[in-house]
DRENLUM-37982 format. One record per residue (C-alpha): residue number from 1; residue in one letter; x negated, y, z negated. Coordinates in Angstrom, 2 decimals. Layout:
! DRENLUM-37982
{NUM,"A",{X,Y,Z}}
...
END
This chain:
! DRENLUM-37982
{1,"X",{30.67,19.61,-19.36}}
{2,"X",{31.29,19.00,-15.82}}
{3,"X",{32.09,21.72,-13.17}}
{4,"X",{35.51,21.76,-11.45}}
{5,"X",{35.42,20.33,-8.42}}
{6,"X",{35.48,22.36,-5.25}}
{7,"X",{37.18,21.74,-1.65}}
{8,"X",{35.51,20.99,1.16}}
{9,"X",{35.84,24.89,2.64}}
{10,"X",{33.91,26.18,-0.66}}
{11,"X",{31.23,23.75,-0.08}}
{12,"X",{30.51,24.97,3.48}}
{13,"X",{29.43,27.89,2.43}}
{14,"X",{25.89,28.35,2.64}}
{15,"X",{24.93,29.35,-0.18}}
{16,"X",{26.48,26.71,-2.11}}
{17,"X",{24.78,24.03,0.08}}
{18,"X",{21.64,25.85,-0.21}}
{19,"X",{21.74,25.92,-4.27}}
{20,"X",{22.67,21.98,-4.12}}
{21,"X",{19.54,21.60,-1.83}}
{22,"X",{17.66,23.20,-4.23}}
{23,"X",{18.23,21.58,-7.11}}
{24,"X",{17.98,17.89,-5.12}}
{25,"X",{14.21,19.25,-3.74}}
{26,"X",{13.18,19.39,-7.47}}
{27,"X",{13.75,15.76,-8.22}}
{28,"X",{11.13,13.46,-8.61}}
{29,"X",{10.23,10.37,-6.34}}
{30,"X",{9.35,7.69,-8.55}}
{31,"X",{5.77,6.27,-8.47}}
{32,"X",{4.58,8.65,-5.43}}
{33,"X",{3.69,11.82,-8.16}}
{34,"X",{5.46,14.15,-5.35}}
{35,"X",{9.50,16.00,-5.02}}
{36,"X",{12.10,14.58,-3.15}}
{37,"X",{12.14,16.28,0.50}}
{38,"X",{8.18,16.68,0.54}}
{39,"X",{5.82,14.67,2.37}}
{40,"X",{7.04,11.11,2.97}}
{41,"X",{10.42,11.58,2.01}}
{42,"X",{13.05,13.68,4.46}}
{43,"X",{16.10,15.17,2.83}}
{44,"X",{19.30,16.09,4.94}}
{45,"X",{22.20,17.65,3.03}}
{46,"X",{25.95,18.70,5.39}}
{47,"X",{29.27,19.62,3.95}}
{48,"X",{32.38,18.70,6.56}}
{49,"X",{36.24,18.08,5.86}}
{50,"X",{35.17,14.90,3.61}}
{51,"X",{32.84,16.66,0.99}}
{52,"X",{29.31,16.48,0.94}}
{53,"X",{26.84,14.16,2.60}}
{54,"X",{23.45,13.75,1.92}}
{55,"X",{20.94,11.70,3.87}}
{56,"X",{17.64,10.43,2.11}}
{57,"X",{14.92,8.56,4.55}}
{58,"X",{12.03,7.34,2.53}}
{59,"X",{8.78,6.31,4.22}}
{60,"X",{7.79,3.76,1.80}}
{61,"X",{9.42,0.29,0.12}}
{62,"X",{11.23,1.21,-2.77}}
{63,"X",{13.72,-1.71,-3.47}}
{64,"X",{13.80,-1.93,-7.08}}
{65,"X",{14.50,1.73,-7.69}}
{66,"X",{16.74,3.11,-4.83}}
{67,"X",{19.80,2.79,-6.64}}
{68,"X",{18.01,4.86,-9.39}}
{69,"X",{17.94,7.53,-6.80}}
{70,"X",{20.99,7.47,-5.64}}
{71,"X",{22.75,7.59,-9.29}}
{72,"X",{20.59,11.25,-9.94}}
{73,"X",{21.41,12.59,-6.36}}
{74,"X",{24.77,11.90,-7.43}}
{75,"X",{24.59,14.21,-11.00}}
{76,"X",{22.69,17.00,-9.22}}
{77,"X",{25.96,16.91,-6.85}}
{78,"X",{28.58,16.34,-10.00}}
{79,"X",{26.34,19.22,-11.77}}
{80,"X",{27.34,21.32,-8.65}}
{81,"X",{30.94,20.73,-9.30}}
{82,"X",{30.96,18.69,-5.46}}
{83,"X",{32.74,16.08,-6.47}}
{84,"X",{32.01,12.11,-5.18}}
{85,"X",{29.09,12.65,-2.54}}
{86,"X",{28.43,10.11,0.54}}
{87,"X",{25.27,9.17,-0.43}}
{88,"X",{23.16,7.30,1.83}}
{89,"X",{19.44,6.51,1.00}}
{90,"X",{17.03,4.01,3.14}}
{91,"X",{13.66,3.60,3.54}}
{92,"X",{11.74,3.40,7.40}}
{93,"X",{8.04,3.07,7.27}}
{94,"X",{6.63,4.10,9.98}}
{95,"X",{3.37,3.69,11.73}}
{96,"X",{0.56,6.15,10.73}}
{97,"X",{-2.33,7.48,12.65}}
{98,"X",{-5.82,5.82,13.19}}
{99,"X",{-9.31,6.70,14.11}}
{100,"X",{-8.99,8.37,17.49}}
{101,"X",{-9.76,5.94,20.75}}
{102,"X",{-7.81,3.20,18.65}}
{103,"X",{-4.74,1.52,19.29}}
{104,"X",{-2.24,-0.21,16.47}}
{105,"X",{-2.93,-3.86,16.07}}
{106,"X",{-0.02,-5.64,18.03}}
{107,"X",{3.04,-7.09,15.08}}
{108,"X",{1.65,-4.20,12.45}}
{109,"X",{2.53,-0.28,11.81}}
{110,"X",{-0.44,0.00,8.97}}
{111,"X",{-3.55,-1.43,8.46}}
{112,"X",{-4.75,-0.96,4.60}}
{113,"X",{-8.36,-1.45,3.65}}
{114,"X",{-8.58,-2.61,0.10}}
{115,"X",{-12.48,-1.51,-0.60}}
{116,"X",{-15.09,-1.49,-3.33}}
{117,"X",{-19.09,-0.33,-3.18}}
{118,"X",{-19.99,-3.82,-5.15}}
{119,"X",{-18.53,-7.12,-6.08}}
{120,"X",{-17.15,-7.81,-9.47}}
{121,"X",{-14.83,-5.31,-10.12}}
{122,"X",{-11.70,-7.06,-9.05}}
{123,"X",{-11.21,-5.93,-5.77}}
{124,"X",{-9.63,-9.33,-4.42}}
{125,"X",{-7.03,-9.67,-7.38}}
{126,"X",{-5.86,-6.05,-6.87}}
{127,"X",{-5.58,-6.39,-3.08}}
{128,"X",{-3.51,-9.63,-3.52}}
{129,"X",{-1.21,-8.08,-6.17}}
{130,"X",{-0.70,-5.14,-4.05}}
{131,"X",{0.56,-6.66,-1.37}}
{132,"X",{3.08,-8.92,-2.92}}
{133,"X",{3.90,-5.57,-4.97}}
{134,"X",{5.08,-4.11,-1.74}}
{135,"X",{6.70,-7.44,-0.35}}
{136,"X",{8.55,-7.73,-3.49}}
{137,"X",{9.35,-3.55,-2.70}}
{138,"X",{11.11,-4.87,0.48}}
{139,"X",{8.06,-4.44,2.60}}
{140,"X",{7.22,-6.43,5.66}}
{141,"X",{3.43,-7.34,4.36}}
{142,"X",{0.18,-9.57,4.98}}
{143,"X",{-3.32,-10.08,3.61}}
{144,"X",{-6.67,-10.86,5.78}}
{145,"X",{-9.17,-12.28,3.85}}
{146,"X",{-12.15,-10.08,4.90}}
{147,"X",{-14.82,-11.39,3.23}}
{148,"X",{-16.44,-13.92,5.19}}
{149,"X",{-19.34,-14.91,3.34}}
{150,"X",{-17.32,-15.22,-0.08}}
{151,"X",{-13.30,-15.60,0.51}}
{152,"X",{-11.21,-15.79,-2.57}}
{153,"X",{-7.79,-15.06,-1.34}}
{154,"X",{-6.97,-19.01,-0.62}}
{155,"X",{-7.43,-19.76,-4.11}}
{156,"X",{-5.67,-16.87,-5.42}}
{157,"X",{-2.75,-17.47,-2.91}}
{158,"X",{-2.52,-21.10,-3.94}}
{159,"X",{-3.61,-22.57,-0.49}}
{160,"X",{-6.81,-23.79,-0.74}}
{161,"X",{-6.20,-26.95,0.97}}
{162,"X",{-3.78,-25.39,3.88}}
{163,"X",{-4.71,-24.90,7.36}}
{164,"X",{-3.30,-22.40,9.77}}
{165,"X",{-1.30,-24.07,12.87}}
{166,"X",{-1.92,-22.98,16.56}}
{167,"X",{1.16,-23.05,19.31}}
{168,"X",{-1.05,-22.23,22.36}}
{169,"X",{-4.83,-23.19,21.36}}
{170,"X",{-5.80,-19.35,21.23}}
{171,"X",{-3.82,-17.77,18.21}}
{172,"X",{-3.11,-18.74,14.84}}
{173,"X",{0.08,-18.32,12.54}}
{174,"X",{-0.58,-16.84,9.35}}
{175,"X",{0.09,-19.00,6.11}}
{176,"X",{3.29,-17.90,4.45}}
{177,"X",{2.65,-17.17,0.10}}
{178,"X",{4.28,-15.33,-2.28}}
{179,"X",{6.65,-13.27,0.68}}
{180,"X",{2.88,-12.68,2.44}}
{181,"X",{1.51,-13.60,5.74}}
{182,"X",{-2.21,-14.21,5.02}}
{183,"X",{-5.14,-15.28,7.03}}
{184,"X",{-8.39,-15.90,6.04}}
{185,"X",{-11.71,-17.80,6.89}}
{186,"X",{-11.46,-19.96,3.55}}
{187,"X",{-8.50,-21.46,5.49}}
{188,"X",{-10.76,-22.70,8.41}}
{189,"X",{-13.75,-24.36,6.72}}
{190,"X",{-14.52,-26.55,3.96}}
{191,"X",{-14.61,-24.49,0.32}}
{192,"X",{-18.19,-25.55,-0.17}}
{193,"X",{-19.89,-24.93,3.06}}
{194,"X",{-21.74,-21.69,3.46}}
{195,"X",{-21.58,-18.87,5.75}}
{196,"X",{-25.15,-18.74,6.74}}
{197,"X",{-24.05,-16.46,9.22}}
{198,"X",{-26.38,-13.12,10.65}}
{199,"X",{-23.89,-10.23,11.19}}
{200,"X",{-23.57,-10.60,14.92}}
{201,"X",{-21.39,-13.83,13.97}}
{202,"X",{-19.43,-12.46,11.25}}
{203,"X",{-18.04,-9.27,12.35}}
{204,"X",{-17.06,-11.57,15.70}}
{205,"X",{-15.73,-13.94,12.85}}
{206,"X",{-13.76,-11.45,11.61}}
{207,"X",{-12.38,-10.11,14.96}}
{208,"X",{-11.34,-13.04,15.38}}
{209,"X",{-9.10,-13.56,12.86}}
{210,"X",{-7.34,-10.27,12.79}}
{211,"X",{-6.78,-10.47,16.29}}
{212,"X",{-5.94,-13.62,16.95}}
{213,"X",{-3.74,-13.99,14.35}}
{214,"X",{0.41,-13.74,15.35}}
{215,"X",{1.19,-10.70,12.68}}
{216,"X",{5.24,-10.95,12.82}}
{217,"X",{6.16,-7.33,12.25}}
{218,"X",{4.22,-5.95,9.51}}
{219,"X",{5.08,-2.42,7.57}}
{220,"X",{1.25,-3.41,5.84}}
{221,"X",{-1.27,-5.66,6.58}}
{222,"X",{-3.96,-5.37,3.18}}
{223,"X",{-7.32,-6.04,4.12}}
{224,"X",{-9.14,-7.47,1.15}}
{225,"X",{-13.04,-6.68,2.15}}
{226,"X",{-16.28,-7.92,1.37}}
{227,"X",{-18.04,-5.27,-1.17}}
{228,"X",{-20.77,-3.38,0.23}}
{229,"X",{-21.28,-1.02,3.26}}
{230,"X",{-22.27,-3.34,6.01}}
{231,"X",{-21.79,-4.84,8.96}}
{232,"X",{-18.27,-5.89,8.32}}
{233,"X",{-17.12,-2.73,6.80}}
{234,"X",{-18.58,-0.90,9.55}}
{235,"X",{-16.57,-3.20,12.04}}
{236,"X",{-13.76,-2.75,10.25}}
{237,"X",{-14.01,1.03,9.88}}
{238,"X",{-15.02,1.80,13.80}}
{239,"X",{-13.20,-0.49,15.66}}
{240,"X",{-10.03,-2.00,13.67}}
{241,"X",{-7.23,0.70,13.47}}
{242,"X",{-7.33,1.19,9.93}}
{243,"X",{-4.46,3.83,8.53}}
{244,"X",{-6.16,4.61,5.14}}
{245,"X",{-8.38,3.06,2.25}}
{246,"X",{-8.53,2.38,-1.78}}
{247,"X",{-11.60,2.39,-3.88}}
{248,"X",{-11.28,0.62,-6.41}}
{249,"X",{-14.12,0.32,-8.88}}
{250,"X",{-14.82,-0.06,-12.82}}
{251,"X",{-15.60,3.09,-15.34}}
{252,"X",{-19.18,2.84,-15.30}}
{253,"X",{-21.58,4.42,-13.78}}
{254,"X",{-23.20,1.29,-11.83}}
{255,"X",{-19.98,0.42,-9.99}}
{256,"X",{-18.89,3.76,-9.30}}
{257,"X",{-22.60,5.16,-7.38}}
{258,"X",{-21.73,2.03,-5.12}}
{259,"X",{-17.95,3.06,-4.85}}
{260,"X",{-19.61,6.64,-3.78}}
{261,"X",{-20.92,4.67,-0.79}}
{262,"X",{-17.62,3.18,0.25}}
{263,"X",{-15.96,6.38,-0.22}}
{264,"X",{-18.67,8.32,1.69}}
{265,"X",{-18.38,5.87,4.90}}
{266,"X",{-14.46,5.78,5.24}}
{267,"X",{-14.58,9.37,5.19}}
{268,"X",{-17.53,9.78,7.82}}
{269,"X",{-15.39,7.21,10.01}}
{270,"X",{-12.43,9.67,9.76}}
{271,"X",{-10.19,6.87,7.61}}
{272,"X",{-8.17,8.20,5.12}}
{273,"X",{-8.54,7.88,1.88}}
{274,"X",{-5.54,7.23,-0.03}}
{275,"X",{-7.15,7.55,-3.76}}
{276,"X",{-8.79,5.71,-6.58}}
{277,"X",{-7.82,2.41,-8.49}}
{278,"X",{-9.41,1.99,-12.16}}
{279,"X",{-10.12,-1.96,-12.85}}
{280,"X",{-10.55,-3.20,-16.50}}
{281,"X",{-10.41,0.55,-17.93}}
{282,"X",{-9.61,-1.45,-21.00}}
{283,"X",{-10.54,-4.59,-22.55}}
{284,"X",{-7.37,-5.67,-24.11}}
{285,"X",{-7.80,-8.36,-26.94}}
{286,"X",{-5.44,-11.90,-26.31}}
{287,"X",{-4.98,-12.02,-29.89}}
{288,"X",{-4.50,-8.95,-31.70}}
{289,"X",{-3.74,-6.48,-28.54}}
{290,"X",{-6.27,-4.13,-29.46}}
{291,"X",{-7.45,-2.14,-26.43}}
{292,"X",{-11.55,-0.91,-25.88}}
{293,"X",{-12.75,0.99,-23.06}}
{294,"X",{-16.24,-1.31,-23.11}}
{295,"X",{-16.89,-0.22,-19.29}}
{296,"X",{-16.63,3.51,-20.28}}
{297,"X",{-13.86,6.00,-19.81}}
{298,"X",{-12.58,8.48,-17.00}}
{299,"X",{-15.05,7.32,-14.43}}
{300,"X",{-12.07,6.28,-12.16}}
{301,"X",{-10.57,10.06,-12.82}}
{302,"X",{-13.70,11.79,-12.48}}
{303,"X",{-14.51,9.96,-8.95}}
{304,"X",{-10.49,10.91,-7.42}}
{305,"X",{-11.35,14.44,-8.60}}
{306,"X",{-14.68,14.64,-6.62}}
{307,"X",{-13.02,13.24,-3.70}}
{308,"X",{-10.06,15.14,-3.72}}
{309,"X",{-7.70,11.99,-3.70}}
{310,"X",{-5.12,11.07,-6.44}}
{311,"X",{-6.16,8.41,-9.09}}
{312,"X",{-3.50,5.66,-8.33}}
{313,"X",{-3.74,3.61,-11.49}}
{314,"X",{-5.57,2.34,-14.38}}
{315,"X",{-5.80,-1.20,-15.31}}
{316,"X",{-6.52,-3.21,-18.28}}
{317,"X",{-9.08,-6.41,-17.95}}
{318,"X",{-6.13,-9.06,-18.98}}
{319,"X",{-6.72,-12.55,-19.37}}
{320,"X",{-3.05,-13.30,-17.79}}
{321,"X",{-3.90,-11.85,-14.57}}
{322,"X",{-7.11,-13.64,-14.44}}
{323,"X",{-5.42,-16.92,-15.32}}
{324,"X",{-2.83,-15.93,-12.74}}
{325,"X",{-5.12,-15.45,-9.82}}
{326,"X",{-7.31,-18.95,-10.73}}
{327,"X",{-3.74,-21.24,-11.31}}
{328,"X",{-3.29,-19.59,-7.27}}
{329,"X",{0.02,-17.10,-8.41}}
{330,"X",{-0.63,-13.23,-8.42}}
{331,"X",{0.45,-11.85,-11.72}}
{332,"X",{3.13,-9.50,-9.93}}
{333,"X",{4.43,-12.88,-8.56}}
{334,"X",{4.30,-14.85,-11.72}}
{335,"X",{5.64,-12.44,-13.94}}
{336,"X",{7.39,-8.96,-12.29}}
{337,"X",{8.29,-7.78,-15.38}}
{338,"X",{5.17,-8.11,-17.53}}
{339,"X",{3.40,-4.88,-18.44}}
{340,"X",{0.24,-5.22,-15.95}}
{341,"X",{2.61,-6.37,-13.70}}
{342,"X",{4.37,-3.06,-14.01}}
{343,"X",{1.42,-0.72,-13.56}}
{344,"X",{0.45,-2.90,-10.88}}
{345,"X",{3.88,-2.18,-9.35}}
{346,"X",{3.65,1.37,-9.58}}
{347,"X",{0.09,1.70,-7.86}}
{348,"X",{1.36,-0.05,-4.98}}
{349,"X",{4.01,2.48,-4.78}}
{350,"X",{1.87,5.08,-5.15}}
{351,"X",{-0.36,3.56,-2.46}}
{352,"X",{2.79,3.67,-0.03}}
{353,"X",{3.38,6.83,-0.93}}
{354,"X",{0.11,8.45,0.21}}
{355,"X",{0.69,6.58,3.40}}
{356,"X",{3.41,7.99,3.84}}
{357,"X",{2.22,11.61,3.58}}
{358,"X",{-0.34,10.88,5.76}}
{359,"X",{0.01,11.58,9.46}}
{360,"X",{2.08,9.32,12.12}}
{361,"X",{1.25,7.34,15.21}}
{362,"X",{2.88,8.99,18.19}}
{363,"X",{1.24,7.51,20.45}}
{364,"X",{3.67,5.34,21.02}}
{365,"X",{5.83,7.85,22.44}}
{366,"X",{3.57,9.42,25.44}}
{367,"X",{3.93,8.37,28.70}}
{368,"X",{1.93,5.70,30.62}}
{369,"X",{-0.31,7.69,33.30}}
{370,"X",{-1.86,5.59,36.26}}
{371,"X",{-3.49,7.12,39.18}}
{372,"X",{-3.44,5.14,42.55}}
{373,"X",{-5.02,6.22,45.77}}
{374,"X",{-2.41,6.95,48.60}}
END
């Protein structure tokens, strides 16, 4: 039954604001596991001479579920007996602080690193369907290619045989796919030559390409990196301002002592990390759909608990998003409404989300002090 509606003069009253503001602080964000109002979202609720108003910013892409929001902020108010509300809900991401003594990478708010301890556990496909999971969000997004000696990301994004253009001889512009801007060394040389490069040369390599590539205004760049702890990941972690991390690893116990390692030297390098991805927590059977955890179970869970950082997702080892990746299509791309596609979705939400909570750059803000002798 719906409550009679009240005038604007009842609804100034405090209390009756206040007991509207509660009930909207108890509603769930989708995909971010946190309240309405708490970190990463900011909640504003007035009463004037036209009813009531109520602001929503949201510091995270959230295109295909906005309106979802809106509709609920809309019954808590009808519940109240407020009548039609102005509601207005929009998202502004922000930048987010680095390691201190960095700056922000010129044309990008967040750098994300996309990490794993070792190779094989589908660190590359993730990163890829990440990012065009936040593009397709309404996100401003790119993907470097970070793995020098092995890059994947040309033949996942379909451009194998493209080459980035120069305007000036100095910087590149990123290749466009799937909504992305993407760079990556695969672009530069041929497919079957090999880096036989000694790390002085590759962390320069990959310098190189994140700086001298023209970023055009980027809410996320995704950096897809090598597995391991080495010299790039070092580079990356020390001197590239990096706003927060994902593990992502398998359920057994081989990948996740090397995920350990990853985790261990973000978090000695002050990055944030953002929380845990499970890859291939199930095999899931092409003909009959039968799902088996052959990797194990809750090693994914069990790592985000040690750490202290939410488990963003599970996924199942498909053979569609495997196909996907190989044919050069993402599965989010491909298919946005396929189940994998889905969870995939939602982790990249959920991935905004901790960004979002996590402290911002204000750097940008403080004034420019230059001393000069009389």
């Amino acid at each position: 039954m719906r409550a009679t509606a009240r005038t604007p003069q009842e609804m100034n009253d405090k209390s009756a604001l206040a007991a509207i503001e509660s009930d909207l602080l108890s509603i769930d964000v989708p995909a971010t596991g946190r309240l309405l109002g708490s970190e990463g979202t900011q909640l504003q609720i007035v009463a004037d001479q036209q009813g009531i108003k109520v602001d929503v910013t949201l510091g995270f892409p959230a295109a295909s579920w906005i309106s979802a929001l809106r509709e609920r902020i809309q019954a808590v108010v009808d519940g109240a007996g407020a009548g039609q509300a102005r509601i207005d809900v929009e998202t502004r991401i922000e930048s987010h602080s680095v390691a201190h003594g960095l700056k922000p990478l010129p044309g990008v708010k967040n750098i994300i690193a996309v990490a794993s301890g070792k190779g094989g556990v589908g660190k590359s496909t993730i990163a890829a369907n990440l990012a065009v999971a936040c593009a397709l969000e309404g996100a401003a997004v790119g993907l470097l290619d970070a793995d020098i000696y092995g890059p994947s990301q040309p033949t996942m994004l379909g451009l194998e045989s493209a080459r980035p253009e120069s305007t000036d001889g100095k910087s590149m512009e990123p290749l466009i796919a799937h909504g992305l801007q993407t760079m990556s060394i695969g672009y530069l040389v041929d497919d079957r030559q090999p880096m036989a490069w000694r790390g002085p040369m590759v962390t320069s390599a990959l310098t190189q390409l994140l700086n001298q590539t023209n970023w055009k205004d980027l809410d996320y760049l995704f950096v897809d990196m090598p597995p391991g702890t080495g010299d790039i990941q070092l580079t990356l972690a020390q001197r590239v301002p990096v706003s927060g991390a994902i593990i992502v690893t398998t359920p057994q116990n081989v990948a996740l002592a090397d995920a350990r390692k990853a985790a261990e030297m973000f978090r000695k390098v002050n990055v944030p990390l953002l929380g845990i991805v499970e890859n291939m927590s199930t095999h899931v059977c092409s003909s009959c759909g039968h799902e088996e955890p052959v990797f194990g179970t809750a090693g994914g869970s069990a790592l985000a608990a040690e750490y202290e950082v939410p488990l963003l997702g599970q996924l199942p080892l498909v053979l569609d998003v495997r196909a996907a990746a190989d044919a050069g299509t993402p599965a989010v791309a491909l298919d946005p409404a396929a189940a994998v596609a889905i969870r995939l979705r939602e982790i990249a939400q959920r991935v905004a989300g901790e960004l979002a909570a996590t402290g911002r750059d204000y750097s940008h803000l403080f004034p420019k002090i230059s001393v000069e002798d009389a």
